[in-house]
C-alpha positions in Angstrom: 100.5 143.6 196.2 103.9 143.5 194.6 105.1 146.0 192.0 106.2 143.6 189.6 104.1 143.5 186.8 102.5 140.4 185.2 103.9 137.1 183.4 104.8 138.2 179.8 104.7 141.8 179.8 107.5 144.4 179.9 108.6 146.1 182.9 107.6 149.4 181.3 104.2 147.5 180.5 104.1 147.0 176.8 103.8 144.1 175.4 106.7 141.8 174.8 108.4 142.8 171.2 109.4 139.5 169.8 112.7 139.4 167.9 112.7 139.3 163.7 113.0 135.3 163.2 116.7 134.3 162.4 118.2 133.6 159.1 117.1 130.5 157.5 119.0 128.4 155.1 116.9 128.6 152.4 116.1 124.9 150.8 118.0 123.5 148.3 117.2 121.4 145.2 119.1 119.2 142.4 119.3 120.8 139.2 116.9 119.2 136.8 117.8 116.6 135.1 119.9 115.0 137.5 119.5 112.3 139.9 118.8 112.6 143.6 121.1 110.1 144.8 124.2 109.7 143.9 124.2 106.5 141.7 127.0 104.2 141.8 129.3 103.2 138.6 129.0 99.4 137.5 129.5 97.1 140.8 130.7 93.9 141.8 128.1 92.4 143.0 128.7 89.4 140.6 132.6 89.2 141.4 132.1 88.6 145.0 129.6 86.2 144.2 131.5 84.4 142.0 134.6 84.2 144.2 132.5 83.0 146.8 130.9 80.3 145.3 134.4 79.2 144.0 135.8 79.2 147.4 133.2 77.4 149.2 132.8 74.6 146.1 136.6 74.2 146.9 136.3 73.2 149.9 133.2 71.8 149.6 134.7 69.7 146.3 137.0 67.3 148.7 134.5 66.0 150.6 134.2 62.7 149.3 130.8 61.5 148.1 128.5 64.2 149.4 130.5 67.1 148.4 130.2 67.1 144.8 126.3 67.4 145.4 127.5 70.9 146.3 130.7 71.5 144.6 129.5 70.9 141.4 126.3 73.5 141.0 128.7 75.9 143.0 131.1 75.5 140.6 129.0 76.0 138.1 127.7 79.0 139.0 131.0 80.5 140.1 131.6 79.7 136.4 128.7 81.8 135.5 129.0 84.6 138.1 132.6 85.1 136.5 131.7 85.2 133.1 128.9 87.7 134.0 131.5 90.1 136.6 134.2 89.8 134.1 132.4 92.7 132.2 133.0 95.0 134.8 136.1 96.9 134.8 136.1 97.8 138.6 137.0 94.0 139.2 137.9 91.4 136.9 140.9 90.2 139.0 137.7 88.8 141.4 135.7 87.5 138.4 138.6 85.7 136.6 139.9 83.8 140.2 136.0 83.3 140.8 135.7 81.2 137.4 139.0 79.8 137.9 138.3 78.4 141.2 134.7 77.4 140.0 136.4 75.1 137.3 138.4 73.6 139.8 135.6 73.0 142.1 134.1 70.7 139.1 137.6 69.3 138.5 137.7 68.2 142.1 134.6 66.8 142.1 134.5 64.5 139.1 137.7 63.6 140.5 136.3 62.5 143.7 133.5 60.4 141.8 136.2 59.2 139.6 138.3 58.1 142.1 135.1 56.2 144.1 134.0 54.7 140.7 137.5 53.0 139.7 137.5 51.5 144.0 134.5 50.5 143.2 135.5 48.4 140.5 138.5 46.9 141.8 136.7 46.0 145.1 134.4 43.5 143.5 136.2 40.3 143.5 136.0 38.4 140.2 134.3 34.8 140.1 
């Protein structure tokens, strides 16, 4: 038999002293009263989406017959998204170019039907 002594034991044969458990960070909580996630200040959630909406009803404004389908209710909503955002002071640059380009996404449109509604009339030949 060997002279080493058993799995877990001491050499000298006492029990193994486990060391004192290590310094914890104890937990820490918010203050009452306060919120537990940092909540952000206004937005411009509305901004974006109105600038948006004004871009694409731009482009989508000079297709000729099947754009104003689009252009027009994106306009008008860029229109409203702007009015909306245009309360928030983080960014009313976004809000006010958002309506802006909304309008002209309407512009465009009626233009577009205006345009196809006066060809219309001059292509029919008078009897």
């Amino acid at each position: 038999m060997s002279s080493q002594p058993p799995y877990g034991t001491d050499p000298t044969g006492q029990p193994p002293s486990y060391p004192p458990p290590g310094y914890v960070q104890p937990a820490t909580y918010p203050v009452p009263g306060t919120p537990a996630v940092p909540v952000r200040s206004g937005g411009n959630g509305l901004s974006i989406a109105s600038l948006v909406c004004g871009i694409v009803g731009i482009i989508v404004g000079f297709l000729p017959i099947c754009g104003a389908f689009v252009a027009v209710p994106l306009g008008i909503l860029s229109v409203i998204f702007g009015a909306i955002g245009r309360k928030s002071a983080t960014s009313k640059g976004m809000a006010i170019a958002g309506l802006v380009l909304g309008v002209l996404a309407i512009v465009i449109s009626i233009g577009w039907w205006a345009i196809a509604a006066i060809g219309a009339n001059n292509s029919v030949p008078a009897n």
